[in-house]
C-alpha positions in Angstrom: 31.5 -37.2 53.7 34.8 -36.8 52.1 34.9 -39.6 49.9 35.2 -38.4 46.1 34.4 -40.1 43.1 36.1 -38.7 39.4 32.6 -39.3 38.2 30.2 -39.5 40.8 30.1 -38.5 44.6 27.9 -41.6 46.0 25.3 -40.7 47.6 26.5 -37.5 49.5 24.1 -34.7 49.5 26.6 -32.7 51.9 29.1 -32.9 49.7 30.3 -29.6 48.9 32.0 -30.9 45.8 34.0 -28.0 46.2 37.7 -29.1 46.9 39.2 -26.6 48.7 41.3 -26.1 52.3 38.3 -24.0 53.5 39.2 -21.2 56.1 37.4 -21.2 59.2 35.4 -18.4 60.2 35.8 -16.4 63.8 34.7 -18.9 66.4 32.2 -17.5 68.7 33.1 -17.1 72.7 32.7 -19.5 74.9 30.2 -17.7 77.1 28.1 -17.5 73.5 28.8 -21.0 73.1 27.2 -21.8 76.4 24.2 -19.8 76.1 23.5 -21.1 72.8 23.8 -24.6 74.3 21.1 -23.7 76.8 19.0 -22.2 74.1 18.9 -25.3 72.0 18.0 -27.4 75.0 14.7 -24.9 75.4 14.4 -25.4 72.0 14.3 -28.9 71.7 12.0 -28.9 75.2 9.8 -26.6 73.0 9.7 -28.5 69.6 8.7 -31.8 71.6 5.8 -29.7 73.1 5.0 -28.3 70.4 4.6 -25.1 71.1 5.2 -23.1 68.1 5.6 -19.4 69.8 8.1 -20.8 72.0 10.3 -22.3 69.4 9.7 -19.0 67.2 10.5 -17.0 70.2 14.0 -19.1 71.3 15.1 -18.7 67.6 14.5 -15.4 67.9 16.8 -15.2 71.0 19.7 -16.9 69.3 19.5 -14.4 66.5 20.7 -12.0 69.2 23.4 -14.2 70.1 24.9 -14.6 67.9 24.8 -11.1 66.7 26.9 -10.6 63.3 27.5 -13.8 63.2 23.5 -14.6 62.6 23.9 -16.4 59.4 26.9 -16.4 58.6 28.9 -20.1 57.6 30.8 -22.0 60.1 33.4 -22.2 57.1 34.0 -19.8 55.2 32.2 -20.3 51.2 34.4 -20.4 48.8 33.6 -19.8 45.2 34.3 -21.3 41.6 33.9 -19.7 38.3 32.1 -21.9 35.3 33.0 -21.4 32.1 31.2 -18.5 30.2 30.5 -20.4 27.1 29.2 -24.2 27.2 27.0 -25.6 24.6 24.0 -27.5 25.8 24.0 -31.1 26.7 22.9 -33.3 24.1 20.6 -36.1 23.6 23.2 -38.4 23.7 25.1 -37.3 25.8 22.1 -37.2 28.4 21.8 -40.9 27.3 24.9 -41.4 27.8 25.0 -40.2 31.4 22.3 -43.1 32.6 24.6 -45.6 31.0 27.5 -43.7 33.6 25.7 -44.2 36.6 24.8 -48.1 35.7 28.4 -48.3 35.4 29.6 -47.0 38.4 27.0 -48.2 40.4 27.4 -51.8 39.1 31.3 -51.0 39.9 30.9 -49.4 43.2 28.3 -51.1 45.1 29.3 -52.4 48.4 25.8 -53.5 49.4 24.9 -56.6 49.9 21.7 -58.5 52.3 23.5 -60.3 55.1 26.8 -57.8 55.5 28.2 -57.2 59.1 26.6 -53.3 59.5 30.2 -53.1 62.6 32.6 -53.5 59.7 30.7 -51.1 57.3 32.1 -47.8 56.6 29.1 -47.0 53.8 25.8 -45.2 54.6 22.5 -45.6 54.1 22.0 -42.0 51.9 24.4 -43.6 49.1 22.3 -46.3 48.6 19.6 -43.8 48.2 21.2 -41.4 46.0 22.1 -44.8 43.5 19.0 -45.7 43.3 17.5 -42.3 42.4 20.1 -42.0 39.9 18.9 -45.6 38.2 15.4 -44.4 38.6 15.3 -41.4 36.9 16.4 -43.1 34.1 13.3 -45.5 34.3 11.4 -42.5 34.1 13.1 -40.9 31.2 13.4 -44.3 29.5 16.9 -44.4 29.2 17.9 -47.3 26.5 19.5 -49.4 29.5 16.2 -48.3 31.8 15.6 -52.5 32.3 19.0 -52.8 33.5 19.0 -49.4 36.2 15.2 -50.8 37.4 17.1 -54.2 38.3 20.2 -52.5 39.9 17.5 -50.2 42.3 15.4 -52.9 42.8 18.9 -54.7 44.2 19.0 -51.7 46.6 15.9 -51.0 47.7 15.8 -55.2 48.7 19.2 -54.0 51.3 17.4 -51.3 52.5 14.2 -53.4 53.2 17.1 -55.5 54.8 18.3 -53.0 57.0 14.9 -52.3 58.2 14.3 -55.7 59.4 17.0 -56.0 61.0 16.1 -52.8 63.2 12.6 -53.4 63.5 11.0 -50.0 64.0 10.6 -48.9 60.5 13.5 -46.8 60.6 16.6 -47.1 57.8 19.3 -47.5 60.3 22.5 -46.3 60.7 25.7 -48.8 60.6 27.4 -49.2 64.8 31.0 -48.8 62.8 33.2 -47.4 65.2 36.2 -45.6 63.8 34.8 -43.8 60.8 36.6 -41.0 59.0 34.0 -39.1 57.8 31.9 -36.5 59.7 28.9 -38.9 59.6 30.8 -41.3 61.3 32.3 -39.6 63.8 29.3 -38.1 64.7 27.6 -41.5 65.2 31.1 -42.9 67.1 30.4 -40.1 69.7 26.8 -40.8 70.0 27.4 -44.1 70.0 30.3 -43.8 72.6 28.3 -41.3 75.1 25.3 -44.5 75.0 27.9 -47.1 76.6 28.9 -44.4 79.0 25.0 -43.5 80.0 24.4 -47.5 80.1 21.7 -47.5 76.9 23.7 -48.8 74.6 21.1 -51.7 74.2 18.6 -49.0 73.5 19.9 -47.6 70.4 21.7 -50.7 68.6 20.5 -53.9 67.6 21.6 -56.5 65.3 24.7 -54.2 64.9 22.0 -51.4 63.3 21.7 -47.9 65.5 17.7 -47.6 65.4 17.4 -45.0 67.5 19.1 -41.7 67.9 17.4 -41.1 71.6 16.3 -37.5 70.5 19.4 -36.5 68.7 17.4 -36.3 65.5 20.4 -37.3 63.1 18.6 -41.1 62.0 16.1 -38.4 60.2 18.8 -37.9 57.7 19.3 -41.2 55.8 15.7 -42.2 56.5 14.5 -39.4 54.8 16.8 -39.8 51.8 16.1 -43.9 52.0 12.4 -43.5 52.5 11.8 -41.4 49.0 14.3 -43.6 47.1 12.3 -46.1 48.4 8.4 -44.4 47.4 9.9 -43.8 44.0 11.2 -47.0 43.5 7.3 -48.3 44.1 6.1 -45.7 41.5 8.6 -47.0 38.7 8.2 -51.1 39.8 4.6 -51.2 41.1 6.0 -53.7 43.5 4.0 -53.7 47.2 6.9 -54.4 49.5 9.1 -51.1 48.2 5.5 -49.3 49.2 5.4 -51.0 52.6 8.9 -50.1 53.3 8.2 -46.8 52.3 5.6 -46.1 54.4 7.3 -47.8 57.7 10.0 -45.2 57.3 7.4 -42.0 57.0 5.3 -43.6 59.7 8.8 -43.6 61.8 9.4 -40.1 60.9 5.7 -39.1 61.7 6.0 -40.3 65.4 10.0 -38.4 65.5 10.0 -34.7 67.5 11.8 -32.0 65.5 15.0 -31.2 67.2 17.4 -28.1 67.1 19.5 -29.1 64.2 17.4 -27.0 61.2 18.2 -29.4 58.5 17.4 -32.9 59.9 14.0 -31.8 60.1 14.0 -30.7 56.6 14.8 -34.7 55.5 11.4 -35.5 57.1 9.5 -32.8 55.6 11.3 -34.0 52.4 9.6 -37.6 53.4 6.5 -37.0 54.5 6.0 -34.5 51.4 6.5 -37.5 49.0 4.8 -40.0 51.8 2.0 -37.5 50.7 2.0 -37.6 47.3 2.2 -40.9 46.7 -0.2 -42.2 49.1 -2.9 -39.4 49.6 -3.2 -39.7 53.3 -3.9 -36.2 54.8 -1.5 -37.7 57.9 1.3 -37.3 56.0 0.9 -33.6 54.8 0.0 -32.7 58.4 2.6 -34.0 60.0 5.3 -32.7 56.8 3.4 -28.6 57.6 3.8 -29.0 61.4 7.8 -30.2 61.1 8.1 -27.3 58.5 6.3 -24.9 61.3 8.2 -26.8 64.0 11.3 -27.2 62.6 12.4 -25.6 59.5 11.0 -22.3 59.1 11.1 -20.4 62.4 15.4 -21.2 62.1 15.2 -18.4 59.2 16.3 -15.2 59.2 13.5 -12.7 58.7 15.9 -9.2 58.0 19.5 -7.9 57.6 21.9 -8.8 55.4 21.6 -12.5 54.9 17.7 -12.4 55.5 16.8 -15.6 53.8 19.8 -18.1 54.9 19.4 -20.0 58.5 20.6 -18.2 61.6 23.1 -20.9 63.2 26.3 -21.0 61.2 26.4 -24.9 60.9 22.7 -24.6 58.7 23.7 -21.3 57.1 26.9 -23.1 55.0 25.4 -23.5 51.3 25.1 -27.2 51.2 22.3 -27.2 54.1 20.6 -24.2 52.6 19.8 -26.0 49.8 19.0 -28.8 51.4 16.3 -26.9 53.6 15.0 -25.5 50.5 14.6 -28.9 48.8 12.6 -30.1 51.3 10.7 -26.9 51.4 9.9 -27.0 47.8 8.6 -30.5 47.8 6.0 -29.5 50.5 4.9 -26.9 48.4 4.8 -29.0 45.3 1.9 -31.2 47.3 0.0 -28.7 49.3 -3.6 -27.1 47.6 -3.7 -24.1 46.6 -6.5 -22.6 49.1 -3.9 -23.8 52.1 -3.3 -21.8 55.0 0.4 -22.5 54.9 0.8 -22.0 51.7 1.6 -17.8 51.5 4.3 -18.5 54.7 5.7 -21.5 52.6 6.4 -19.8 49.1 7.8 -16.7 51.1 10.1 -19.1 52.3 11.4 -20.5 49.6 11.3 -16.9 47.7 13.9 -15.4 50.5 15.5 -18.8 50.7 16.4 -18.7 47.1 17.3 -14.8 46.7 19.5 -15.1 50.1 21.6 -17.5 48.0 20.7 -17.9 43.8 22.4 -14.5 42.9 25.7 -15.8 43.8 26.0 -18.1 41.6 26.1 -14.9 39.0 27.8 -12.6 41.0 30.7 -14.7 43.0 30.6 -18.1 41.5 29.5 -21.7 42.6 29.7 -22.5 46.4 28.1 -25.6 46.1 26.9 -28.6 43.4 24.8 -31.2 44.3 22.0 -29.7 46.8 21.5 -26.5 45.0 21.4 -28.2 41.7 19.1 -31.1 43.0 16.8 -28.0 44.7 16.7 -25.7 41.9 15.6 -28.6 39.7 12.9 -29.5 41.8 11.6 -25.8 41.6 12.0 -26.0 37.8 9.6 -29.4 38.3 6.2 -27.1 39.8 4.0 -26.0 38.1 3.6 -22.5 36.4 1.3 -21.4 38.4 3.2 -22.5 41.8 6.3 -20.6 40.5 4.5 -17.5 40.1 3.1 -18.1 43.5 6.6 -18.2 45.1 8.1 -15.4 42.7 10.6 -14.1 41.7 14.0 -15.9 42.8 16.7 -15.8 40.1 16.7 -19.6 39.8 16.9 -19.5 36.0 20.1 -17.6 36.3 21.2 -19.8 38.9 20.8 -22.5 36.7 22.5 -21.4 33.8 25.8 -21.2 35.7 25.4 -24.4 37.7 24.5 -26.0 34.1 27.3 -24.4 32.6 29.7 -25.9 35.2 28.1 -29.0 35.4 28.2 -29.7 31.5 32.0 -28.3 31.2 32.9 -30.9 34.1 31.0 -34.4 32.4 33.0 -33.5 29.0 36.1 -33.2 30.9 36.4 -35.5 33.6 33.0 -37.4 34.2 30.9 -35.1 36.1 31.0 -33.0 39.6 27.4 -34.7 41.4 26.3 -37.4 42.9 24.4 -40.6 41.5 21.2 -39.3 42.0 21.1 -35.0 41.3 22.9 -36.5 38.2 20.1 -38.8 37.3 17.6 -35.6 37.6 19.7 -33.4 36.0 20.4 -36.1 33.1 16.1 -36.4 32.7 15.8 -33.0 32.8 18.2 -32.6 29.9 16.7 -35.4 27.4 13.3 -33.6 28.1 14.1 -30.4 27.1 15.8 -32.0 24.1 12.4 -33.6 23.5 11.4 -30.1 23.3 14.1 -29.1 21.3 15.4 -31.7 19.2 
């Protein structure tokens, strides 16, 4: 996801929205390389079992591995100072912000039922991240709220599209061959390595790749897609964004977790909101079990970057926050008296000291996922903060508000559609607050 916006990134949570030449870190020996490889293939064997000791125990293995290197980025982070004095966003300029992402989603959007998915270098997530944007602004009844509600409704109608056309539930992935971005190229070798193994037919239809034959990357835009599409049914009321909703948590809910720490954390993020909004017990189940599965035991427990995730692809800033997002919004929806929920919070506590003190001491590494996660903590309740303690988000914030602020004023704004949308709510309510 390298495609940048002046105002808004659309629809990329892995956006590091940092702009730099990063430098790579050392590369681990191939011998490493191999054993890892190995390890991963346990693990997934593990994960599909679900045998929870196993999986703990493998993870525990790689940290060994990869020795010093447990936890540290694949690239190196680079950091970014924000201004030291920034006055507040206003009203207005909140206001103003909803009327920005109408805009440029009304100028941007490539979507459209009936399009040829081959010939479609767009994903699914930035549908998803547009339509969060427009909904939050339902929700904080922006003055143009009737005009964002139709523009999401547009969207949520392509991605009911897309799900028809794959006809498992999931929000599939386009079959474009050729694409630039890492997303693409990813799904090009996936994609490739099917034609080669003869199953081709069993992962594309309609020109839609509906199946990711254990790979786990369809959980990404799914996830996203699926709770775009849940909270587009709690601003409309309309049935069929429900329906779709549901047919992508149900997908998720019959998915194994696989090795790759973060894709799990996109169903977790699903089946957490699958929960909320519908009350079936299924759903937070199946949301704990992926976090026991296939979220938390990829966490480093001690040393120096206790906290962060051991692999260096999930330890880069962007996928730490991520993790933690989807971590959070578990916690938001379990009850209090639940057995998961002390192993949870310290999660997210050591999660969010491994990486919120940064932001004060070196600068910002990353926009959009931290913001969007640190957000959602400020969302809970008092008492659930106080459960998960002390974790320097409000100083976190400050900076990443600071930044974010200085960078609307000057040249439209440094996140995506939808963390924009959140942050642009969260704004107008505090101004409610303090008028």
């Amino acid at each position: 996801m390298h495609r940048h916006f002046l105002f808004f990134c659309c629809g990329t949570l892995v956006v590091l929205c940092l702009q730099f030449s990063h430098a790579q870190q050392p590369k681990l020996d191939q011998v490493t390389q191999q054993a890892l490889k190995q390890t991963a293939q346990k693990l997934a064997y593990a994960m599909r079992s679900k045998d929870q000791s196993a999986v703990r125990k493998l993870a525990a293995e790689s940290v060994v591995m990869l020795g010093n290197l447990a936890g540290v980025p694949e690239v190196a982070d680079e950091y970014r100072q924000a201004p030291e004095h920034v006055e507040p966003l206003t009203k207005a300029e909140a206001k103003a912000g909803f009327e920005k992402i109408l805009q440029f989603v009304q100028k941007n959007k490539w979507w459209r039922i009936g399009l040829d998915p081959t010939k479609t270098e767009h994903l699914p997530r930035e549908v998803a991240t547009c339509m969060m944007g427009c909904l939050a602004g339902c929700r904080a009844n922006a003055p143009n709220e009737d005009a964002l509600l139709a523009e999401a409704g547009e969207s949520g109608d392509y991605l009911l599209w897309t799900q028809q056309q794959a006809g498992t539930g999931v929000i599939p992935f386009p079959a474009y061959r050729g694409g630039k971005n890492k997303a693409f190229q990813a799904a090009d070798r996936f994609l490739r390595l099917a034609k080669e193994s003869g199953r081709l037919d069993e992962v594309v239809k309609n020109g839609w790749a509906f199946d990711d034959l254990t790979d786990g990357g369809l959980q990404f835009d799914n996830g996203l897609c699926g709770v775009a599409l849940f909270e587009l049914y709690e601003v409309s009321h309309e049935k069929r964004f429900l329906l779709g909703a549901i047919a992508t948590a149900d997908w998720s809910l019959e998915r194994s977790c696989v090795p790759n720490w973060n894709y799990n954390s996109f169903s977790v993020y699903l089946l957490s909101t699958a929960y909320r909004v519908t009350h079936e017990s299924k759903y937070l189940e199946a949301a704990k079990e992926k976090a026991r599965l296939g979220v938390l035991p990829g966490q480093l427990q001690d040393g120096t970057y206790k906290g962060r995730w051991v692999d260096q692809h999930n330890a880069r800033p962007a996928y730490h926050y991520i993790m933690v997002r989807g971590l959070t919004a578990l916690f938001a929806v379990l009850p209090n008296d639940d057995p998961d929920r002390e192993s949870l919070a310290k999660s997210i506590r050591t999660a969010m000291q491994a990486r919120n003190d940064e932001f004060t001491s070196k600068g910002i590494m990353n926009v959009d996922s931290s913001l969007e996660a640190i957000l959602l903590f400020k969302s809970l309740s008092a008492d659930q903060q106080k459960a998960i303690g002390s974790c320097q988000t409000d100083e976190a914030f400050a900076v990443l508000e600071r930044h974010c602020v200085s960078r609307l004023r000057k040249d439209g704004g440094p996140f995506s559609a939808g963390v924009g949308g959140n942050y642009f709510a969260w704004a107008l309510s505090q101004s409610k607050e303090n008028p």
